[in-house]
N, C-alpha and C positions, 0 to 999 in steps of 0.2 A: 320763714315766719314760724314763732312757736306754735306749740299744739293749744294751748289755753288763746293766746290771740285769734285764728284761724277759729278756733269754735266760737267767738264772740263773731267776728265777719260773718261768719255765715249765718246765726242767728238772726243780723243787721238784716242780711240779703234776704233772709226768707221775711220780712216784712210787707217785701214788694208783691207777696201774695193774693191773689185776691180772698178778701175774707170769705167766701163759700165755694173756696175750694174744697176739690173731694180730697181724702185724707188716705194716706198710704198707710201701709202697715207699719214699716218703717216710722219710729219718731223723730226721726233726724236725717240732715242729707245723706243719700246712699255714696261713702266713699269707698269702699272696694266691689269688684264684681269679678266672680270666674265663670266658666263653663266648663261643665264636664261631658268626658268622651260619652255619655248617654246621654248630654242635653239638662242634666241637673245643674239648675243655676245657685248659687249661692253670692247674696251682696252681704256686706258688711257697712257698718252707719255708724254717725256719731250718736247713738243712742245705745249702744254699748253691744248690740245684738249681731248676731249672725241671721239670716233668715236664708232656706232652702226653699227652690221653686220648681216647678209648682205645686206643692203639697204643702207650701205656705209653712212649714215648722219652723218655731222659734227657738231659737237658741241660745240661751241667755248667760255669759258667765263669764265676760272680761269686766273687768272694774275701769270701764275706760274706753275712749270711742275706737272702733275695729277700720283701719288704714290700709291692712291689709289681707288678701284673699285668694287662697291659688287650689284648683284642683291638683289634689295629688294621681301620680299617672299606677300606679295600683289601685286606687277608687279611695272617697276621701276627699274631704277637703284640710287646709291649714286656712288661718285666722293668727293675727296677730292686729298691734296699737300699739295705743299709748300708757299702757300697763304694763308694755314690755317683756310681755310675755304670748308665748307661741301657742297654740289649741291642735292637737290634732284630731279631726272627729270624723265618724266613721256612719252608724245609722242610730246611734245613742244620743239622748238630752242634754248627755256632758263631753266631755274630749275623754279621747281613749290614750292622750300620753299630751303632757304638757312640756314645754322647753321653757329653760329659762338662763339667764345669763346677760340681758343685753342690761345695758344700765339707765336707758331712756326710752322715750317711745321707738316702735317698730315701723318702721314705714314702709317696707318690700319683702316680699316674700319669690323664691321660684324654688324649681325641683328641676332633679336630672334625676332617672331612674330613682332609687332608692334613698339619693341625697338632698337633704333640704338647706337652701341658702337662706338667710335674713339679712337686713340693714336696717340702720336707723338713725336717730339724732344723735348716739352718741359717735359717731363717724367711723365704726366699724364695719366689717362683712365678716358672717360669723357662718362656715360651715357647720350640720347637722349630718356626722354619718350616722347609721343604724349599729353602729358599734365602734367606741374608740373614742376618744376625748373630742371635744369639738374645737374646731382652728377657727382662731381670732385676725383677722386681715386687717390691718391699720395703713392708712396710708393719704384720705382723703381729708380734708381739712378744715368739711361741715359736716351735715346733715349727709348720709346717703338716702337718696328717694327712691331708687329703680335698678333690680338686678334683672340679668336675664341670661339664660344658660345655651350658650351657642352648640349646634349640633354636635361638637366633639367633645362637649362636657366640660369646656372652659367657662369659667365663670366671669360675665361684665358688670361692671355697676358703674352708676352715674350719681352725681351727689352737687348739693348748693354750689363745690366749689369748681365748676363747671366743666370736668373733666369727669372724661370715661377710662377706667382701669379695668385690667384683663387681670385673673387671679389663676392661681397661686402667685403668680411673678410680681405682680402688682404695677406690670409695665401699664402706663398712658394712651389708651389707645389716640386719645384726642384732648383737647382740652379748648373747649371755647370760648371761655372766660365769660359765661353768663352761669347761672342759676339753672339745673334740669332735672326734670320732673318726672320722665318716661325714657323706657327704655326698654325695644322686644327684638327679638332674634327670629328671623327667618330662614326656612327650611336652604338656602344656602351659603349660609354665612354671614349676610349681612346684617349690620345693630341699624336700627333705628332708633332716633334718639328724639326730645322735646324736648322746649326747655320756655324761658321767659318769653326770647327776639316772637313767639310763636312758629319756627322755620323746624321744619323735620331734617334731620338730617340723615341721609343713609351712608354709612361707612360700610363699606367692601370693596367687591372688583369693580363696581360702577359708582364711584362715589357721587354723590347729587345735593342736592338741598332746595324741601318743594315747601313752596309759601302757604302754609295751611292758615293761619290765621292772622289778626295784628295781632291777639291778644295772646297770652303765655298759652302753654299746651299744659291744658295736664295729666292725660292719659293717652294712650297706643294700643293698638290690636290689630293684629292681623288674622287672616283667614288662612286654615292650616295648609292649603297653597302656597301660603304667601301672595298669591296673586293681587290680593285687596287689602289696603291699609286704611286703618279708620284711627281720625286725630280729635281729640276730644281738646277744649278749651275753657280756660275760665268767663270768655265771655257769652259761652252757651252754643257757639255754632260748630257742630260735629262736619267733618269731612271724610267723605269716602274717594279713595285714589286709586287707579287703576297703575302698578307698579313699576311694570313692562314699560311703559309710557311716560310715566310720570307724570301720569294727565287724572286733570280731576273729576270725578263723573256724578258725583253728586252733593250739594249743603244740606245738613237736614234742618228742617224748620220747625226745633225745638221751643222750649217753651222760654228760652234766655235768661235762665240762671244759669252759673256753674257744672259743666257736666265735668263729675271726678272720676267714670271709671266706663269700663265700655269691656266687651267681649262678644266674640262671633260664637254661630249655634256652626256645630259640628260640619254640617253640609256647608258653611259659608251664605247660606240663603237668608238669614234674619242678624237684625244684630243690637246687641242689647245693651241699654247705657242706662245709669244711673248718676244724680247728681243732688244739687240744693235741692231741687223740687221736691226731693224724698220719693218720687216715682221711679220704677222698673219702669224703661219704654223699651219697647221693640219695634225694628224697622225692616224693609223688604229691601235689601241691599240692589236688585233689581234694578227697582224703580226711587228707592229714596223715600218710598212712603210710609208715613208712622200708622201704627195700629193703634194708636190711642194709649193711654198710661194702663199697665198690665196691673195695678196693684189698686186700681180705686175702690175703695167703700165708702159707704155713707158716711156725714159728718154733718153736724149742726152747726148750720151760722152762728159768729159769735162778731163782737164788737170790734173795733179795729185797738182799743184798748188793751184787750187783750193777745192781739195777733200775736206778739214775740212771745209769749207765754208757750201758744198753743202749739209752736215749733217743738217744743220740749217735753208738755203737759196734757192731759185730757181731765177733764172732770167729770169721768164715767168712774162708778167701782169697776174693779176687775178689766177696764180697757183693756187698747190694743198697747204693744210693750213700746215706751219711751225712754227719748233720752233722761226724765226726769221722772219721780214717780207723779199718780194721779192727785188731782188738788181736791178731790172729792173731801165736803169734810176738812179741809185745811181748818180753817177757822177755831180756834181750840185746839187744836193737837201739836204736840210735842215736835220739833223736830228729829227726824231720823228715827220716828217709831214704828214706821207704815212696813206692816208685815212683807215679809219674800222680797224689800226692792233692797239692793247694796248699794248704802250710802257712803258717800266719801268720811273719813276718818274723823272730821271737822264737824259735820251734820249729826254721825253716830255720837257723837257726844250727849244729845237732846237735851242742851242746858236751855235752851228757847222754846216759847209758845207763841203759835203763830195766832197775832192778833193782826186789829188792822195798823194798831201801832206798830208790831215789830215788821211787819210786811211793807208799810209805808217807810221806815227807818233803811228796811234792804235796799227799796230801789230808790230812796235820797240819795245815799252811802255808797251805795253802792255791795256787790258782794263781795272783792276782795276786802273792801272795809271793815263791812262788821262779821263777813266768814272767810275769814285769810284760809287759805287748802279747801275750801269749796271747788268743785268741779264745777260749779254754774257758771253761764258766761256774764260776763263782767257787762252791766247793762245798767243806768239810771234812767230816771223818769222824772223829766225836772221840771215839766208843768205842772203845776198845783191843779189843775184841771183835767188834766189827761190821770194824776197819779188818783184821783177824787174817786173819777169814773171806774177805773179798775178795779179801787178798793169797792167799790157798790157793786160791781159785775162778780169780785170774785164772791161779794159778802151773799148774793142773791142766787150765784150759781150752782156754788159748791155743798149748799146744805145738803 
């Protein structure tokens, strides 16, 4: 699925929201999440931002929703998307060295010691050494989704055209002939992989394949044992697997949207998933039991007219940072004027004022209509009663 498609679904899915819910910091679903060897969590969202936890710092500075998120093993995180370009950041507001090279969105990021891998839509795997030109690996036939760097420093990745390749060589490890999503390496060799069937598969000396869900997987992590594998899905129900076994030991009873990303805390004891919800949850790997969403703050009921708005938008000044900027004030104002937010090229133009006319004409039209290279997700409003009501919410809201 493209990256502009996939941001319109998920905007669709966060509908199913109840209007007063609590509101995460996050403005968009959380799609990446790492852990670092102190416990520092960092997710990435289609809301363009990195956030660090828990000390809650924002991060702001891809022009484009952040897919991917890896602790680097010196200290550090990387960040990449669909701006296709790499961050690397250290305890500073901005990245301390940027990569660049890839020609589409970024969709996987891993490291071995000092080297950093990437993939992405343009169906490359693109080595990062700390000196020397960077090597270009071709050989996959879509999208690559998921790298991961086996204990001896071999490089896997997995990609739409449902095969896993080992690099430099670019031999085949497997090829399943579905669509795959994930992909992690355990402390003895073994790949785990995800993909559409929802079935994990483990390639190594014990080959298997354990039914985690019906519906596609879209993320993997295990516990620096390897002992416990956690399978994250698009239709929201996370599984924890006990490896040795191949037995399952606990569903968590999430909130059944999309979970995109997932990462165990250092001891293996908690373990942290993000997804559509736009919530950081944490769980007691134990017992299977959630502590409740790690990120709630206050937020004011609003209309159900407004809901797909509010995925994106706040009508505070100075809010909390979103995928879209705030509509405070929309009314009257230029597009693509609103100070500190980066607007897409299309926006930064401000040949528009946002009236109830041109607001009403967006979501008839739609926005690739009347704003072609817009990053908004592509959404109408075709009741004349429903689009009435929004125009009077936002006209009453945003003064």
């Amino acid at each position: 699925m493209h990256m502009s498609a996939m941001r319109a679904l998920l905007v669709l899915l966060l509908l199913a929201l109840p209007a007063q819910a609590q509101a995460p910091l996050h403005g968009g679903p959380i799609r990446a999440l790492a852990v670092a060897a102190d416990g520092t969590i960092a997710t990435g969202g289609f809301d363009q931002s990195v956030i660090l936890w828990p000390a809650r710092t924002i991060l702001r500075w891809h022009e484009g929703a952040v897919a991917a998120v890896i602790a680097l093993p010196a200290g550090g995180f990387a960040s990449a998307g669909e701006d296709a370009r790499i961050a690397l950041w250290q305890t500073g507001p901005v990245p301390i060295h940027v990569l660049e090279g890839h020609t589409a969105p970024i969709a996987a990021l891993a490291a071995h010691g000092d080297i950093l891998a990437s993939a992405g839509w343009d169906a490359t795997v693109r080595l990062w050494p700390p000196s020397g030109e960077t090597r270009v690996f071709t050989g996959h036939t879509g999208p690559v989704t998921a790298l991961a760097f086996l204990p001896d420093g071999t490089l896997a990745s997995a990609g739409y055209d449902g095969t896993i390749r080992l690099w430099p060589t670019g031999q085949i490890l497997a090829d399943t002939g579905l669509p795959l999503n994930a992909l992690i390496a355990l402390p003895d060799g073994t790949l785990a992989a995800g993909g559409a069937d929802g079935a994990i598969r483990l390639l190594g000396r014990d080959p298997r394949t354990l039914p985690a869900s019906a519906r596609p997987i879209a993320a993997l992590a295990a516990t620096r044992d390897g002992a416990t594998l956690a399978a994250a899905s698009l239709g929201g129900a996370v599984t924890l697997w006990s490896l040795a076994e191949g037995r399952l030991i606990h569903t968590l009873d999430g909130p059944g949207l999309p979970v995109w990303s997932l990462g165990f805390a250092p001891d293996g004891a908690t373990l942290w998933t993000g997804g559509a919800d736009r919530q950081l949850r944490r769980w007691d790997v134990a017992t299977g039991r959630g502590f409740g969403p790690f990120t709630e703050t206050p937020d004011a009921p609003h209309p159900a007219a407004f809901r797909a708005c509010s995925a994106c938008h706040t009508l505070t000044p100075g809010g909390p940072a979103m995928a879209g900027p705030t509509l405070a004030g929309i009314l009257g104002r230029r597009m693509g004027t609103l100070p500190g937010y980066r607007y897409s090229e299309r926006l930064a133009r401000g040949d528009t004022t946002w009236t109830r006319e041109t607001i009403a004409d967006l979501f008839t039209r739609g926005p690739e209509t009347v704003l072609p290279g817009t990053r908004m997700p592509e959404q109408v409003v075709s009741d004349p009663e429903d689009l009435a009501a929004l125009l009077d919410y936002l006209e009453a809201a945003s003064r």
